[in-house]
N, C-alpha and C positions, 0 to 999 in steps of 0.2 A: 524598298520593296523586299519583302523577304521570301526567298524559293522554298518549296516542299525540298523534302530530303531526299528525294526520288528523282525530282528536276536537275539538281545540282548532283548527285550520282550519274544521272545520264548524260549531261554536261562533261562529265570529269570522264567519262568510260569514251565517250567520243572525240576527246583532246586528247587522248591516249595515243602518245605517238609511235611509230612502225619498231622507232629505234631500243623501247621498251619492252617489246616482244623477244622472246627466248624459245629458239629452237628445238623440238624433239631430241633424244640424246642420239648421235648418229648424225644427225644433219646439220649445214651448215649456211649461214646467209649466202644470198645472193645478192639482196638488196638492201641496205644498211637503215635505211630510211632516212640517212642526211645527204647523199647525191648518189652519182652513177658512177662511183669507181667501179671496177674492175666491167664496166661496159665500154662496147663500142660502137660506133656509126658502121652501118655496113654499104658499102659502094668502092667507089675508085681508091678513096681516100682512107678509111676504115679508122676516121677520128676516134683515138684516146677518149671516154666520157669521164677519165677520173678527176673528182675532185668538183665535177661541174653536174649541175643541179636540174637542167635541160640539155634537151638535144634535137637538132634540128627546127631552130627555131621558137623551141618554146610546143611544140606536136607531143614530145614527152617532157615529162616535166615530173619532179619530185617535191608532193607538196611540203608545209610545214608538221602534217600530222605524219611526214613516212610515208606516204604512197605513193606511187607511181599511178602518174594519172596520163593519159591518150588525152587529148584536148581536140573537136572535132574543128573549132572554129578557127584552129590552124589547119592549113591546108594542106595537104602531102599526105603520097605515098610510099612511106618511110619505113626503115626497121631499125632496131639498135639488137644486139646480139654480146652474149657475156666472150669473155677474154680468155675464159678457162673453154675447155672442149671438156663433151661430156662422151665419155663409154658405152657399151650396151649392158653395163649393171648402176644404172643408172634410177634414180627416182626423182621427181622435182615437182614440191610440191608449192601453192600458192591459194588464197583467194582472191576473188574478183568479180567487181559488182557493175556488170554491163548497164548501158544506161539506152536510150529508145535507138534503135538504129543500127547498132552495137554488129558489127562483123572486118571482127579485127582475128590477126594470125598470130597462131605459134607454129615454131620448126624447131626440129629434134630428131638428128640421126635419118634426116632425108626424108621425114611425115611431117606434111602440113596439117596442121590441127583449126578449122575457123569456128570461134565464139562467135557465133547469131544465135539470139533467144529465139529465133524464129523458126531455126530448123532442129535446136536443144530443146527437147519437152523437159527436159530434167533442170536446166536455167530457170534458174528466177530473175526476170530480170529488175533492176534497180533494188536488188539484195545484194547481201553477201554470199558467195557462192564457194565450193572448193572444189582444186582442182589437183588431181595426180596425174603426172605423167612418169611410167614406169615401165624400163625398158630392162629385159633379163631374157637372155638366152636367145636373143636377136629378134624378139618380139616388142611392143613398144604399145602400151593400152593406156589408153586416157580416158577416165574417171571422174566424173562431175557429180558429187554431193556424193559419194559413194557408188553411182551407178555408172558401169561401165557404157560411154559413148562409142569408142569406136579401136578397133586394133586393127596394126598394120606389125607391116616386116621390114625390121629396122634395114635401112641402105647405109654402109658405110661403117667402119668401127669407131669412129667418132667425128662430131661436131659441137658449134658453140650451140649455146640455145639461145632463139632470135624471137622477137614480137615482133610483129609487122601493125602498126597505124593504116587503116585502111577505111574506116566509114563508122562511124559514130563513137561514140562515148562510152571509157573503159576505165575501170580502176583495180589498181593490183597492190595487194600486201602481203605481208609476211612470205616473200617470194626466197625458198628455201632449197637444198638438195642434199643428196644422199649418194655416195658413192660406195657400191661394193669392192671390194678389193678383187 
């Protein structure tokens, strides 16, 4: 059987894995797209995720295309959080493609941020989405598809940046940052 040349294009554009992606000039991976170095478990323990491909069970999880996927049909109310602390000249930028159900967290600088397509008009959910979060001059605005969702006042002059696993189905790529000096 032989494919259209469009079929086998869209084939080849969606095997395209995270770790072939190239960062804006300025910023720099977060997520490598072959496991969870430079993450960690966040709790008592605050487990090392380098070098390993899940965390907690298999709840996050880094597929074979690069992404960082939430899996609902693990159970837990979980987070994993980066290694490095981020500042308030900060940017961190990602996308991610919520799936039915979808209200999972970020935290940055002491602002909890929840992904539900339900209270996001600007989500599309079971798309590709994008997201900035961008923190200057102790302000901290987060930005979905270009439209500003919601600003706060940054607490603290630094922390990691964390996802929280909390209720349905997430997926996250090219998960990137930008540090002002």
């Amino acid at each position: 059987m032989r494919l259209p040349f469009a079929a086998v294009a869209a084939l080849l554009a969606a095997t395209t894995v995270a770790a072939d992606f190239a960062p804006e000039p300025g910023f720099q991976l977060l997520l490598n797209g072959k496991d969870l170095t430079g993450w960690k478990t966040k709790g008592k323990t605050g487990e090392s995720l380098d070098g390993k491909a899940e965390a907690h069970k298999g709840r996050f999880k880094v597929s074979k295309e690069g992404v960082l996927v939430i899996d609902p049909a693990v159970k837990g109310d979980v987070y994993i959080g980066t290694t490095q602390e981020f500042g308030k000249e900060t940017t961190i930028r990602f996308d991610f493609r919520p799936g039915p159900g979808c209200n999972n967290d970020l935290f940055l600088l002491g602002s909890k941020f929840d992904i539900n397509p339900k209270q996001l008009k600007m989500v599309k959910e079971n798309e590709w989405n994008t997201m900035d979060i961008a923190s200057s001059g102790g302000t901290t605005v987060f930005k979905i598809n270009g439209e500003t969702a919601r600003t706060d006042k940054a607490k603290g002059e630094k922390s990691p940046f964390e996802i929280r696993a909390e209720f349905g189905p997430i997926e996250i790529r090219h998960l990137r940052t930008k540090t002002e000096k």
